[in-house]
Each structure stands twice: as structure tokens, then as C-alpha cells.
C-alpha positions in Angstrom: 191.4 67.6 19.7 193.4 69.3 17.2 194.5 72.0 19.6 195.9 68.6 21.9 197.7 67.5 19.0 199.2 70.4 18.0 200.6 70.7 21.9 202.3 67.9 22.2 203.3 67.1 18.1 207.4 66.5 18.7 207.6 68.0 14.8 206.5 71.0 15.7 207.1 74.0 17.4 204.2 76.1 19.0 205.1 78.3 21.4 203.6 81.0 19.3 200.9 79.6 18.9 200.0 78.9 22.8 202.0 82.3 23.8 199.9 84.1 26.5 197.7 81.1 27.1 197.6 79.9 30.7 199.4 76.5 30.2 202.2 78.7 29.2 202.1 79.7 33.1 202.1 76.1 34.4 204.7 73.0 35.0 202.8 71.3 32.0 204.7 73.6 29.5 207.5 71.2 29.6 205.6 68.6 28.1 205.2 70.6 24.9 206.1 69.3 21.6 207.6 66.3 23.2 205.9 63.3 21.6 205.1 62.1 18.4 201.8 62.3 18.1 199.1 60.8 15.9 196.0 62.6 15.2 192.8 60.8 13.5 189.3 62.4 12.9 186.3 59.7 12.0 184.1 63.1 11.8 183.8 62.3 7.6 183.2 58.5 7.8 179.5 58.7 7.0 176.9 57.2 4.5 177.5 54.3 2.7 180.3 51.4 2.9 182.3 53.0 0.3 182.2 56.4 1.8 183.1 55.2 5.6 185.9 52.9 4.5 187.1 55.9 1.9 187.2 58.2 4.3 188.9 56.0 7.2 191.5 55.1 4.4 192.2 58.2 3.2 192.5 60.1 6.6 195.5 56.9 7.3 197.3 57.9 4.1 197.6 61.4 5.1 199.1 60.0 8.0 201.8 57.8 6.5 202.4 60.4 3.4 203.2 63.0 6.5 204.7 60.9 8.3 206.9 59.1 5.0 210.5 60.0 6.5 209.7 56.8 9.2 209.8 54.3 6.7 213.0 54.8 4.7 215.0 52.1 6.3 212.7 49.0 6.7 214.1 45.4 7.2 212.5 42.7 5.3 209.9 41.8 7.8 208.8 45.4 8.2 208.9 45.7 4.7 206.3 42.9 4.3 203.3 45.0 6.8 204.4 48.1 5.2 203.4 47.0 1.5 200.2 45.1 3.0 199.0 48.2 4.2 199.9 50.2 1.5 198.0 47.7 -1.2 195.0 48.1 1.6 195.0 51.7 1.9 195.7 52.3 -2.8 192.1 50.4 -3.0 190.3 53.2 -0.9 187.3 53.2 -2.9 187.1 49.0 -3.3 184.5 48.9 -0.3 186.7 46.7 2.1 188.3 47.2 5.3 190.8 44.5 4.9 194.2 44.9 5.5 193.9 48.2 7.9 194.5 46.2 11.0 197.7 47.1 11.6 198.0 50.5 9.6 197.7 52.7 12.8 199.8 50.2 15.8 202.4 49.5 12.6 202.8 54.1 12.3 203.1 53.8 16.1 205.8 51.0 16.2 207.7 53.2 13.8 207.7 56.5 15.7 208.9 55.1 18.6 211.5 53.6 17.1 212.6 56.9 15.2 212.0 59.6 18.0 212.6 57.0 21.2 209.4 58.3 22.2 206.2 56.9 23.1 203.4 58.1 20.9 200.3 60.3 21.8 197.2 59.0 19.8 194.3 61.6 19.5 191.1 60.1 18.2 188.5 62.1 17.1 184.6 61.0 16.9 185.6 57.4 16.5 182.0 56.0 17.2 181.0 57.9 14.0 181.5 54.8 11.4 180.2 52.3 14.1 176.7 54.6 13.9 177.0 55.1 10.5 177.3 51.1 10.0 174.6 50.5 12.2 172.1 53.1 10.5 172.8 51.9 7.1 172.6 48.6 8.0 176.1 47.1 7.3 177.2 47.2 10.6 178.5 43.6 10.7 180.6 44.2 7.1 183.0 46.5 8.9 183.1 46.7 12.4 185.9 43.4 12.5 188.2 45.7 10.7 187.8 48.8 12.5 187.9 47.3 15.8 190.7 45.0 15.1 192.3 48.6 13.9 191.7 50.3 16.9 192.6 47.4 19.2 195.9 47.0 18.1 196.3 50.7 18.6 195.2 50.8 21.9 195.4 48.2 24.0 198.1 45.7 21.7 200.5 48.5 21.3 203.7 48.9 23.5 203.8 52.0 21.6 201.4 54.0 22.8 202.2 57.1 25.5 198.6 57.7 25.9 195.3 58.1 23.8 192.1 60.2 24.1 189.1 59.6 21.9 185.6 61.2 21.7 182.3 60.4 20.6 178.7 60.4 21.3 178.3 57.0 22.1 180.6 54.7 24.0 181.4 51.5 21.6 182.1 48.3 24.2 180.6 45.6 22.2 183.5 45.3 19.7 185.6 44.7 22.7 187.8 47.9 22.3 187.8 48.1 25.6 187.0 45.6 27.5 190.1 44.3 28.9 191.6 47.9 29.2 191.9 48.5 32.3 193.6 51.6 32.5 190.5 53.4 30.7 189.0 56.8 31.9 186.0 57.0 30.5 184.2 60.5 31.0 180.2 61.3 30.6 178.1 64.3 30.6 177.0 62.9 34.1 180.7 63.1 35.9 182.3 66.1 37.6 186.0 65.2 36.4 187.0 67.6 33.8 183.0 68.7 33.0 184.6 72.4 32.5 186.2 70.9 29.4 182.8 69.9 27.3 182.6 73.3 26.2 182.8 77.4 27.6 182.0 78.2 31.0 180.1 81.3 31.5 183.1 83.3 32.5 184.5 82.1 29.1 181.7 83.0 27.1 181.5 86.6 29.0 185.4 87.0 28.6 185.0 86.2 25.0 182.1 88.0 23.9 183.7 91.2 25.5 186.3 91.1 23.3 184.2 91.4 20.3 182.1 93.9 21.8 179.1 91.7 22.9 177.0 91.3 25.7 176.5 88.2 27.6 172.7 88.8 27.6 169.8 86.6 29.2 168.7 86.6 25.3 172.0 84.9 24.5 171.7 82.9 27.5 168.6 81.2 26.6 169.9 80.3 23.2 173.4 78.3 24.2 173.9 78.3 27.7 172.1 75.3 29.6 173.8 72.5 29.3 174.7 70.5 32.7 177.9 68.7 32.5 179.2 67.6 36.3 178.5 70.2 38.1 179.3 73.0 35.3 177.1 75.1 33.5 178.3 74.8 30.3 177.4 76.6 26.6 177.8 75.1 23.7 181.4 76.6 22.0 180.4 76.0 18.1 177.8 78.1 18.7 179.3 80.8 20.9 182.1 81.4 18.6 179.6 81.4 15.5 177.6 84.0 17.3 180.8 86.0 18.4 181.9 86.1 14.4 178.1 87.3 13.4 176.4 88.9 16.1 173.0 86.9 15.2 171.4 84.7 17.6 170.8 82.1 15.3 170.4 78.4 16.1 174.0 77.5 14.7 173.8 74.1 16.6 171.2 73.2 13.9 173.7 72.9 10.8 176.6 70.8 12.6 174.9 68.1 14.2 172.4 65.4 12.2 169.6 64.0 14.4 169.8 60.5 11.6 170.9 58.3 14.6 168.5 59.6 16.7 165.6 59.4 14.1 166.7 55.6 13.8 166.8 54.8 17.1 163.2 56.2 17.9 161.6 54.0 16.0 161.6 51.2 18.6 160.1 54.0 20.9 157.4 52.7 23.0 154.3 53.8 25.0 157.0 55.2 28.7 159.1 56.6 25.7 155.9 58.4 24.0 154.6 59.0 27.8 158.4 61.1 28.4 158.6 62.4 25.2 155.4 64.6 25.6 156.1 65.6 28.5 159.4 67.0 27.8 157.1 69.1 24.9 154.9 70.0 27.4 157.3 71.4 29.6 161.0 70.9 28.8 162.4 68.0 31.4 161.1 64.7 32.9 162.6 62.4 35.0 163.3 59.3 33.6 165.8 55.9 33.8 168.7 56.4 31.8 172.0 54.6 30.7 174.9 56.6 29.4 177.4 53.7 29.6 176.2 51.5 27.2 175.9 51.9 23.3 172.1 52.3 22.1 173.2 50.7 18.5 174.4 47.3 21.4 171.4 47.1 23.5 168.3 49.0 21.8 166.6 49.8 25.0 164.5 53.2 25.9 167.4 54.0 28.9 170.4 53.7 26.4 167.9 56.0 24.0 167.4 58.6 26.3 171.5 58.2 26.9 171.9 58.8 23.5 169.5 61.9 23.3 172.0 63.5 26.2 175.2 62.0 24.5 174.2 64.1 21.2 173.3 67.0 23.1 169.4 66.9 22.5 169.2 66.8 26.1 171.0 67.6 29.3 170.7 66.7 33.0 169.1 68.8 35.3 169.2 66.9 38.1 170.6 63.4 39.3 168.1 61.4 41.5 169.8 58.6 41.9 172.8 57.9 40.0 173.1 54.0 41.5 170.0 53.7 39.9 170.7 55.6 36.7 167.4 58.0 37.9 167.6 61.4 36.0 165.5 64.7 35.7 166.3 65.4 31.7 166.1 68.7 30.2 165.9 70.5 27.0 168.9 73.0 27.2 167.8 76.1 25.7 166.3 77.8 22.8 168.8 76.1 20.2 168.1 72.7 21.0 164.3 73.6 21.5 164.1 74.0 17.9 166.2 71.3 16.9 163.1 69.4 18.7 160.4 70.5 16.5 162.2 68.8 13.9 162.3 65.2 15.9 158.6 66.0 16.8 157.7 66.2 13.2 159.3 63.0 12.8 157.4 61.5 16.0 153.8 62.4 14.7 155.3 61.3 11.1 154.3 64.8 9.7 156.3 66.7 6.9 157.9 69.5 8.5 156.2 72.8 6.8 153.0 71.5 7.2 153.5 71.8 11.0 155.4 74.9 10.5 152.3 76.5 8.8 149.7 75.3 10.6 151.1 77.1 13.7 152.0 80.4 11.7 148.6 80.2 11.1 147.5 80.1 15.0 150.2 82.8 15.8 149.3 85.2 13.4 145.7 83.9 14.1 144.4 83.1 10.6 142.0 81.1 11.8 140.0 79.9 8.1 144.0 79.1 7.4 144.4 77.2 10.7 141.4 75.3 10.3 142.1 74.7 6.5 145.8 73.1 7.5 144.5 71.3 10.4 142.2 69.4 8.6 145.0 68.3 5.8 146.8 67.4 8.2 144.4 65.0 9.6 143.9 63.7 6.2 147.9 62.8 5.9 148.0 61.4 8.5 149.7 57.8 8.5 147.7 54.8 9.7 149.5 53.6 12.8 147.8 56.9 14.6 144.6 55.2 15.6 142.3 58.2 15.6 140.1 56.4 18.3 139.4 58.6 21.4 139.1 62.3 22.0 142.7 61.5 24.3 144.2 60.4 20.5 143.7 63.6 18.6 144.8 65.6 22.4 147.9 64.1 22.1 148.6 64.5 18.8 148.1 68.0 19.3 150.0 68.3 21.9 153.2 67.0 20.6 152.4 69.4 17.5 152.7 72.1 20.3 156.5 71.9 20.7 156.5 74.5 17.5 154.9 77.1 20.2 156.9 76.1 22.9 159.2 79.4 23.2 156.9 81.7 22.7 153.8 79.7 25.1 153.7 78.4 28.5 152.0 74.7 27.4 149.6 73.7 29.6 147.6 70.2 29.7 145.5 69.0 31.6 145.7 70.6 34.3 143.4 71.9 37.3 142.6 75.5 36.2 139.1 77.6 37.0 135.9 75.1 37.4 137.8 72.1 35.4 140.5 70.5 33.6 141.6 72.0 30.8 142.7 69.8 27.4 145.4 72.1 26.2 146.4 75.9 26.8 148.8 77.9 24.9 149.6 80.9 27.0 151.4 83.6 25.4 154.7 84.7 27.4 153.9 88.1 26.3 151.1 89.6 27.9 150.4 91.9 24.6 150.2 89.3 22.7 147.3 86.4 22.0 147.2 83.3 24.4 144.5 80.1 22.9 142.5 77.6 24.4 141.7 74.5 23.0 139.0 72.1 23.9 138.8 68.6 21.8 135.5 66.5 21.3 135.2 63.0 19.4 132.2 61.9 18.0 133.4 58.8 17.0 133.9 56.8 13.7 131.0 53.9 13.5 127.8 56.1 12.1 127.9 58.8 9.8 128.3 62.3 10.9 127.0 65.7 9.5 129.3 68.3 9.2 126.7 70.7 10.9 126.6 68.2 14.0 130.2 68.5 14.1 130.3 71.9 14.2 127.8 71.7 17.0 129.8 69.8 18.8 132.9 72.5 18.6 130.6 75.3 19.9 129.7 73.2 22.7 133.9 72.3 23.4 133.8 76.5 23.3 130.9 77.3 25.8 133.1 74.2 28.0 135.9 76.9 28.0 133.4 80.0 29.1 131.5 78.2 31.6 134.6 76.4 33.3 136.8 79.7 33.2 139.9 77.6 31.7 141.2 80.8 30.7 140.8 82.7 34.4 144.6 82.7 35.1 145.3 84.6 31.6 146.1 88.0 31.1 145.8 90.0 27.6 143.8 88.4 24.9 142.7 84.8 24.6 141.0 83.1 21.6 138.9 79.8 22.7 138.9 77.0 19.5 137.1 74.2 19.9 137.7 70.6 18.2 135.3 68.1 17.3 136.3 65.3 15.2 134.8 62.0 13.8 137.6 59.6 12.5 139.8 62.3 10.3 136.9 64.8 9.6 137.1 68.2 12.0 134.7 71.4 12.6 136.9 74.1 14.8 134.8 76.9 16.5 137.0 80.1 16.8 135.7 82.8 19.0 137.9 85.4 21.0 137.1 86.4 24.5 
């Protein structure tokens, strides 16, 4: 957005900076630095009412203090909005909104009348304070202001050459945009201008060659994958912090929050949980889905999945039927895939490094550990997971498993050797350990010995020997058997 700005910015000259880039080549050159041009990030409008209204204000008196040679000459009527605003934008940390109606149509009305030009209007993540609001619950305290703000700069205003905004989640409810009818709006789902949501492969491979790096399947794993249009598209923060380091680290991670989407899944219900595991299990679904409409305007499981692929949790793999807003969904890659242990923690309502550990345990196969961290975590477990059926604790488990999910094919109940097995974990490397699991519930009316427990978990074992779950594994396999009775466990580990 910044690089739009700077292109068409009438008080600057940057032909320097664009030298040898392709528009240079085309008929669109002529175009450069030939508007004024008004440039606005939201990105830093986040946490509390103070904060979002400080931020907004603060980001509209850089604007007027650059922009201070426009309003040397006012008549008296223009000298009346200018001091209102100017009262409204000095009180930046009062709390209130009031009075920033007019502060961006007003700087519009007087560039046009200093340059003769229309004005370009580049708005950066403008949903952010409308989330923000919603999360923190003060959504109805500012949204008049802001939209009032926004709809006198883009639909009121004779001003205005053209505008171009982006965000995660398309805000109609405030009536932005409902009467604008000359509005392109873009998604993840449309072919126009998909290329431009990130780097295309030839980008990334032209870029990482100049800093003598390899456009790798390793490095494809971790960024490409998302699905934009038609466009295979990677994800450009993390390309270019890979490019500066050479470490395939999950940079994604420390740019985006998942708050929103935290928030939103707690009006999750039993299709949501139902999708949710399955995407653990094996990295898509196909589901409903709305992109157009705002999950913080109608909290419904389509619009949350919408916002999943808005943020970039998720991308689409496939459109069924787009009439019908039918969608195969898919984790992206690698990056992303971590990002989801993260939500899953949240999902079972478990801290973090407990999950963490208890499958550094498994992997490393420290099984006194694993059993040890399996059965705290049982203990800590809040009280909305009714522990009721051996199908209970199987799902739990299972959504524990997207911490294993690069490294193990995860495989549930599924047709495999004499029966159906309750969950597999099998190792994408052949040299190194794959694990079955069997679960048993006792139940939770009558007392139960810890030695009948126990029983019980050999038993789940000899299940896995006699009904060859494991016959389609290569390389080692350790069976462990579960047997619980309300939030008391006895694991059997035995390797093949």
C-alpha cells in the first residue's frame, strides 16, 4: 500500500525509486506522481478505546502536519471545520471519536482545491479498529465515528480520484458501502488480480536467486500453498524474512495475532468441532463458507470459517460450488500448521507447554514422562469436556495430535488390518518410530482399581497385536494403550 502511495504521491518524485521495475516499461508510467494522495494505515489501532482512537488520531495529525501548506489561506467557513478538527484530533488520548468525521473528506476537499487534482486515498487494514472494538467489547462506543469518517471519505466526497483499502474482514454493517456502487471488492476466492496477494513462485524463485537461495521443496512446504484465484501464492513477509536470514523459521507466527479468531471460536459448535478435527486429522475439509460478510456482523460457523481464510489460517483448495458458497479448505503449509497447534491448545482449553511436552515426550519416547503428562493433563482439564465415553477421551486426543502433524501421517479410525483402528501416528520417516493408540473407558459410576485399569490398557494393546492395526507400517512402531475411568488413566507401552 505504501509502495501505491509512493507511485502516484504528486509531492514526490520517484522515478528512482521504480527505475528498472516493469511499470517503468508500460503506458501506466504516465500516471506517476500525478495525484495527491492520502495514505492511512489502521495496522496500530488495537487494544483498548484509548489506544484505537489514539492511534486513528494520531496517524490523521501526521497527515495534516504534512500536509500544513493546504491550509494557509482558509475563509471563515473553512476556518470553522478546520479548528473543530484540530480541537478533536489535540484530545487524542480523551477516549472519544467525536469530531473526526470530517478530518479525512475536509484534507481531501483541500488538495483538490490546491493541486486541481482528484485525490488517491490508500487505506490500509481499515477493519482493524472495527475487530479490535468488537473483541474488547466497545464496539458500539466507536464505530458511528469511524464509519461516519470513512463515509464521508468515500462515498460523500467529490474529491476522491479513487480509493483502495484492505483488510481481513469486509465491514458492510456500518453502511460504508452499501450504497457504493462503484465498489470492487476482491477475495481470496476471485481470479482478478489473485497474483497480487502475495509472490508467485516465479517471484519467489527470481528472488531467492539473487541472494543465493534455493527455491527448495523444504522451503516450499513452509510458505508456498496458499490458493488465491487461480494462483499459487507464498506468503511475501515470510519470503523476504527468509531471504534476509536463510532460516526456515515460521516468521508468519510473529506478525499476525490469532485474538479475533480465538474470540470468534467460542460460539464454535458440534459441525464446527466435527470440521475442525478433521482439518487436524488431515489438513482440509469441505465445508460451507461465507467470505462476503463480516463474522463480528453475523456470528455464524460459514462467516467463521471465512474469517479463518480471510486471516490466512486457511486457504482454498478447491471450489465445489461457489453459488453455494461449498469449499474444500486447507491448511497451507508448514507455517500455518504450527500457528494451528496454538488455536488447538485453545480448542481443548489446554496451556500450551503442557501439550508441547507431552508430545516431546511421545517423540523422544519417554514413555514414564508421557504417561506422567498425560495424566496431568487429564486432571486440568476444564469441566465443559464431559469425559463420558471412550469416543470423548479419542477426540480429545486427537485434536492434541495436530502437535505431530508434520512429522506423522494421522490416522483415525480407519479400516486398517482385522479392524478399525482409534488413532495412528505414522512416522513420515521410515527410520524413525510410528505409535498406535488404542483407548478404553471403564466408566465413572463405581470405583475402579488402578490394577483393573491397567488391565484394561494391556487388553487395548493385545487389540492392536491381534487386529494387525500396525500391518501397513514400516520401521518401528510402539503400541500404548489407554484406559480411563472419569480423569484417572493406566497407559500400557510395549514396542513391537
Amino acid at each position: 500500500m505504501s509502495m501505491m502511495a509512493e507511485f502516484f504521491d504528486i509531492t514526490k518524485d520517484s522515478k528512482e525509486l521504480f527505475k528498472d521495475t516493469k511499470i517503468m516499461t508500460t503506458a501506466y508510467v504516465s500516471e506517476m506522481n500525478q495525484y495527491p494522495t492520502i495514505f492511512l494505515s489502521f495496522a496500530n489501532a488495537k487494544g483498548n478505546k484509548i489506544n484505537i482512537i489514539s492511534s486513528i488520531k494520531q496517524n490523521l495529525i501526521k497527515l495534516y502536519q504534512l500536509n500544513k501548506h493546504l491550509f494557509q489561506d482558509l475563509d471563515e467557513f473553512d476556518m470553522i471545520i478546520y479548528k473543530g478538527i484540530m480541537e478533536s484530533l489535540a484530545q487524542y488520548n480523551n477516549g472519544s471519536a467525536n469530531g473526526i468525521e470530517n478530518a479525512l473528506s475536509f484534507l481531501m476537499e483541500r488538495m483538490e482545491r490546491y493541486y486541481h487534482k482528484k485525490v488517491m486515498v490508500f487505506i490500509d487494514e481499515y477493519d482493524t479498529p472495527f475487530i479490535e472494538a468488537h473483541v474488547n467489547g466497545f464496539y458500539n462506543e466507536i464505530r458511528e465515528n469511524l464509519s461516519s469518517m470513512l463515509h464521508a471519505a468515500l462515498k460523500s466526497s467529490d474529491s476522491l480520484q479513487y480509493a483502495m483499502l484492505t483488510g481481513v474482514q469486509r465491514v458492510a454493517k456500518e453502511n460504508l458501502f452499501s450504497d457504493l456502487n462503484n465498489l470492487v471488492v476482491c477475495t481470496v476466492a476471485d481470479k482478478e488480480y489473485s497474483q497480487y496477494f502475495g509472490f508467485t513462485e516465479l517471484e519467489v524463485k527470481e528472488l531467492l536467486e539473487y541472494y543465493d537461495l534455493e527455491l527448495n521443496d523444504k522451503v516450499k512446504m513452509m510458505y508456498n500453498g496458499y490458493h488465491f484465484g487461480n494462483t499459487q501464492i507464498y506468503n511475501p513477509w515470510s519470503v523476504l524474512n527468509y531471504a534476509a536470514t536463510g532460516e526456515e523459521s515460521p516468521y508468519w507466527l510473529y506478525t499476525s495475532s490469532n485474538k479475533m479468531i480465538k474470540e470468534a471460536m467460542k460460539i464454535r459448535n458440534q459441525s464446527f468441532d466435527r470440521d475442525f478435527e478433521k482439518l487436524v486429522q488431515t489438513g482440509c475439509m469441505e465445508t460451507t463458507m461465507y467470505l462476503e460478510t463480516s463474522f463480528f456482523e453475523i456470528s455464524e460457523i460459514e462467516n467463521l470459517w471465512g474469517l479463518f481464510v480471510n486471516a490466512g489460517y486457511l486457504t482454498i483448495e478447491k471450489t465445489v460450488d461457489r453459488q453455494n458458497n461449498l469449499y474444500v479448505l486447507r491448511i497451507p503449509n508448514q507455517e500455518v500448521r504450527q500457528e494451528f497447534r496454538n488455536l488447538t491448545a485453545y480448542y481443548l482449553n489446554i496451556e500450551e507447554n503442557n501439550l508441547n511436552g507431552l508430545f516431546n515426550a511421545l517423540r523422544l519416547e519417554k514413555k514414564e514422562d508421557f504417561k506422567d503428562r498425560y495424566q496431568n493433563m487429564l486432571l486440568i482439564l476444564p469441566s465443559y469436556h464431559d469425559l463420558k465415553d471412550e469416543n470423548s477421551y479419542h477426540v480429545l486426543f486427537l485434536g492434541m495430535c495436530a502437535w505431530m502433524s508434520y512429522d506423522y501421517k494421522i490416522i483415525s479410525n480407519r479400516e486398517v488390518g482385522k479392524g478399525r483402528c482409534d488413532i495412528i501416528l505414522q512416522s513420515k520417516d521410515e527410520n524413525k518410530t510410528s505409535f498406535v493408540f488404542e483407548f478404553k473407558y471403564i466408566g465413572t459410576d463405581n470405583e475402579t482399581s488402578q490394577e483393573r485399569l491397567q488391565t484394561v490398557a494391556k487388553q487395548a494393546v493385545e487389540q492392536i497385536r491381534d487386529r494387525q492395526y500396525d500391518i501397513e507400517i514400516k520401521g518401528k512402531v510402539v503400541y500404548i494403550g489407554l484406559a480411563h475411568h472419569g480423569k484417572d488413566v493406566a497407559i500400557e507401552w510395549q514396542e513391537k
